[in-house]
C-alpha positions as CSV (number, residue, x, y, z in Angstrom):
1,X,0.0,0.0,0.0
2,X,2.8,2.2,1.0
3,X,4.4,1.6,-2.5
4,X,1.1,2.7,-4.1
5,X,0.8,5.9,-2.4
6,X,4.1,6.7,-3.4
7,X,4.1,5.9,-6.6
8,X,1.0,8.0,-6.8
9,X,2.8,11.4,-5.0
10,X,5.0,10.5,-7.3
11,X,3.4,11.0,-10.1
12,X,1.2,14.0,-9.0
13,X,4.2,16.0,-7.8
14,X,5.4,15.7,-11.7
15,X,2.2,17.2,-13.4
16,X,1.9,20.3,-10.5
17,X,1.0,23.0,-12.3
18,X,4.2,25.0,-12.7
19,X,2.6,27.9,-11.1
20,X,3.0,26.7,-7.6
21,X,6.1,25.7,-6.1
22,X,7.9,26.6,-9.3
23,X,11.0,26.6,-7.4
24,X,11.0,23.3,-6.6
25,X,11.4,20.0,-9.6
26,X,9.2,16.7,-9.7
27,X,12.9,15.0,-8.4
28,X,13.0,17.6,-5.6
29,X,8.9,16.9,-4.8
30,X,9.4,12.9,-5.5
31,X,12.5,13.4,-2.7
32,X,10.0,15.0,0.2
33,X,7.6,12.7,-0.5
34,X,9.7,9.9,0.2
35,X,11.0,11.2,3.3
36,X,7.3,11.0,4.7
37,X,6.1,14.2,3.7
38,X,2.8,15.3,3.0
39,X,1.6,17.3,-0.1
40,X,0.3,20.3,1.8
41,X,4.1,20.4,3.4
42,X,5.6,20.2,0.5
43,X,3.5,22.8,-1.5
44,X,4.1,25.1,1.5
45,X,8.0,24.3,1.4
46,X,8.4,25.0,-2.3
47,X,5.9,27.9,-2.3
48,X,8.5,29.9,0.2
49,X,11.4,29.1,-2.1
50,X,11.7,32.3,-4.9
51,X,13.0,31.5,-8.7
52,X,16.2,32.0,-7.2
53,X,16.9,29.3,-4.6
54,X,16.1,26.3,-6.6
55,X,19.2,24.8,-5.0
56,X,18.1,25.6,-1.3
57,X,15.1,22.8,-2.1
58,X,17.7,19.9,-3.0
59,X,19.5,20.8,0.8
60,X,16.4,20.7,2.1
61,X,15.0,17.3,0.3
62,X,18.3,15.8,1.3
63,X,17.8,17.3,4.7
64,X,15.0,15.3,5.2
65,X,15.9,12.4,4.2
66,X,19.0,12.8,6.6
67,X,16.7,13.3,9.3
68,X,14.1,10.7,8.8
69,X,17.1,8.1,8.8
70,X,17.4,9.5,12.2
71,X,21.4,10.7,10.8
72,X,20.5,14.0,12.7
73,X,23.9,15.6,12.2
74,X,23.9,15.4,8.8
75,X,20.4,16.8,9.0
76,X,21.4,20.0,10.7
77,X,24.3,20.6,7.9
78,X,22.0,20.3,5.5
79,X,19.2,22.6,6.7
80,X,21.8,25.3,7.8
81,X,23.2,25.5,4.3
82,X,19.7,25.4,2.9
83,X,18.7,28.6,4.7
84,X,21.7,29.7,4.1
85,X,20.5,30.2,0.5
86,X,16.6,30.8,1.3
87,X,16.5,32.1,5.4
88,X,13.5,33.1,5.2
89,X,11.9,29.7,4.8
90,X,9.9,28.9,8.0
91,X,9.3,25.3,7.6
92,X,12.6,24.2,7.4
93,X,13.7,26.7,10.3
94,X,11.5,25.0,12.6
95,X,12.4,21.6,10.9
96,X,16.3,22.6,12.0
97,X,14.8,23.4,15.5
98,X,13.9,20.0,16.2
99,X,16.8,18.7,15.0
100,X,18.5,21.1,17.3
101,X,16.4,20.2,19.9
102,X,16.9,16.4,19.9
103,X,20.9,16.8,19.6
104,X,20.4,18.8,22.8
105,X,18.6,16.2,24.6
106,X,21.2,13.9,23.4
107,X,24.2,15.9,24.6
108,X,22.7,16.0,28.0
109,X,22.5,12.0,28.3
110,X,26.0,11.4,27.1
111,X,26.9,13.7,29.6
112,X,25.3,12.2,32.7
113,X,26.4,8.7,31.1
114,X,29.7,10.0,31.1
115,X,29.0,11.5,34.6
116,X,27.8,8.0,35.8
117,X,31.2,6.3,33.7
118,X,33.4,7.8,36.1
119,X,31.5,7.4,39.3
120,X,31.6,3.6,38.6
121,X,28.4,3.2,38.0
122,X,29.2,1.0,34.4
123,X,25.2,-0.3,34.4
124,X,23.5,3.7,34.5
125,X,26.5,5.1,32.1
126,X,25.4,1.7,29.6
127,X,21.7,2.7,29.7
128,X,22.2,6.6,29.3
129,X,24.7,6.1,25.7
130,X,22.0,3.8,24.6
131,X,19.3,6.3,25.2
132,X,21.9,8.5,23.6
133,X,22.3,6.5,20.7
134,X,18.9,6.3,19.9
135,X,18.8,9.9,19.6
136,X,22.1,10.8,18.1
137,X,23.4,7.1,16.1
138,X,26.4,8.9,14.5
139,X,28.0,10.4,18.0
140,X,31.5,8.4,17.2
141,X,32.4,9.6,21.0
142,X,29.3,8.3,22.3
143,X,29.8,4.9,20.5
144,X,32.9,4.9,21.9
145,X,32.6,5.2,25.3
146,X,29.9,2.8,25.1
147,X,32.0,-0.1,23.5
148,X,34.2,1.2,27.0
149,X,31.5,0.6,29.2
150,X,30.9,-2.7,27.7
151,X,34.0,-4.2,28.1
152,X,34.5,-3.3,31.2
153,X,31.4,-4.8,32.3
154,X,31.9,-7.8,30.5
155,X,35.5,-8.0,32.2
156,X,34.4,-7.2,35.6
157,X,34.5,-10.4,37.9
158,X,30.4,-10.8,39.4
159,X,30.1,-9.2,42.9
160,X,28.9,-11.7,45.4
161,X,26.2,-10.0,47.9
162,X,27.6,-9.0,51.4
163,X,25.3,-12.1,52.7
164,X,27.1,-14.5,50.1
165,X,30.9,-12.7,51.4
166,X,30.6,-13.3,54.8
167,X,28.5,-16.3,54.9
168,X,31.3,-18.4,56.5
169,X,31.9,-16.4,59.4
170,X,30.9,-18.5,61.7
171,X,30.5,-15.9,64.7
172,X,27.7,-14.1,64.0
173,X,29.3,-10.6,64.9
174,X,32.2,-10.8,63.2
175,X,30.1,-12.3,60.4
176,X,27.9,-8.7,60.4
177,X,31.1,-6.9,60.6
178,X,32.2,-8.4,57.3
179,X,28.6,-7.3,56.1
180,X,28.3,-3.9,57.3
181,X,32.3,-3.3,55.6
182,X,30.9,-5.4,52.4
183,X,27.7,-2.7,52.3
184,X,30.4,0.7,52.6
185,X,31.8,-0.4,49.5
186,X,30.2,1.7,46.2
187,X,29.1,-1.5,44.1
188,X,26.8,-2.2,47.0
189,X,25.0,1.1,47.7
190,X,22.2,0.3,46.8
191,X,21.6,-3.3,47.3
192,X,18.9,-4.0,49.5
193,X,20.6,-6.5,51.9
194,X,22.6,-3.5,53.3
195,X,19.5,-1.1,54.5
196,X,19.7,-3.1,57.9
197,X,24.0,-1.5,57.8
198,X,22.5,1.9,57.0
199,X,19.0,2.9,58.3
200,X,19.8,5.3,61.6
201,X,19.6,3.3,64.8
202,X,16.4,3.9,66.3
203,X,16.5,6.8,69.2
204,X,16.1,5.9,72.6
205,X,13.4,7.5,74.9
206,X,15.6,7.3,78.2
């Protein structure tokens, strides 16, 4: 069905009266339309273009395409030297907003993974350049310090529990001292076997 449609966009782009979008050629139209675009965006996109700025509509096109591929980078590139050409087109300013937008968001997470990296906390830093990732694929950095994090969690040796450490004490207090030094170490902040080690003693009325 998909096919059809497109074949059929297709195909009306290339008999548009000449009139209306002039700026803009059946390839440039048959390009939007592929990206996912609709015929009243289109029309509206090539209707801003003047005679003059034929060639902003193939950055654009191309723009599109970049950023439906989710290659957002390349996207931004491409819509700066677009309106470089035709500034005053308002679609693809707000276009190159969003793609602004999402590198932002995308930043921020490598950041706090990066943040999370260093702390030691491998697991967070793995989920945050993923989330990253999804936004941004082409970051080469953050693909690289994910392939870090990775290794190093595959290389790490598997923590044992504080309970499973000190489980052949067999003195029960020097068997909770082993736990309560177990639970100050950072892999085990927040495993719930060591809230007994750090909830605040309860205060005495006397």
């Amino acid at each position: 069905m998909k096919i059809i449609w497109y074949l059929f966009a297709v195909a009306l782009f290339a008999i548009v009266s000449p009139v209306a979008g002039a700026s803009c050629t059946s390839q440039q139209r048959a390009d939007l339309a592929k990206s996912g675009y609709g015929s009243a965006d289109i029309e509206r996109m090539c209707a801003a273009a003047d005679s003059s700025s034929g060639n902003a509509m193939d950055f654009f096109a191309k723009a599109f395409s970049a950023r439906q591929s989710g290659d957002l980078r390349t996207a931004q590139q491409l819509f700066e030297q677009g309106l470089r050409i035709e500034p005053g087109n308002a679609d693809a300013r707000k276009y190159l907003s969003e793609v602004q937008e999402s590198l932002s968001s995308a930043q921020k997470l490598f950041a706090s993974a990066y943040s999370a990296k260093q702390a030691g906390d491998l697991t967070t830093a793995q989920q945050m350049f993923e989330q990253g990732l999804r936004i941004d694929p082409g970051n080469s950095m953050g693909q690289k310090f994910l392939a870090e994090v990775k290794g190093a969690l595959a290389s790490a040796p598997v923590q044992r529990s504080p309970k499973e450490t000190c489980t052949d004490r067999p003195n029960p207090i020097s068997r909770a001292i082993c736990e309560r030094r177990e639970c100050e170490k950072p892999f085990n902040a927040k495993n719930p076997y060591c809230e007994q080690y750090t909830r605040p003693a309860p205060q005495s009325n006397y």
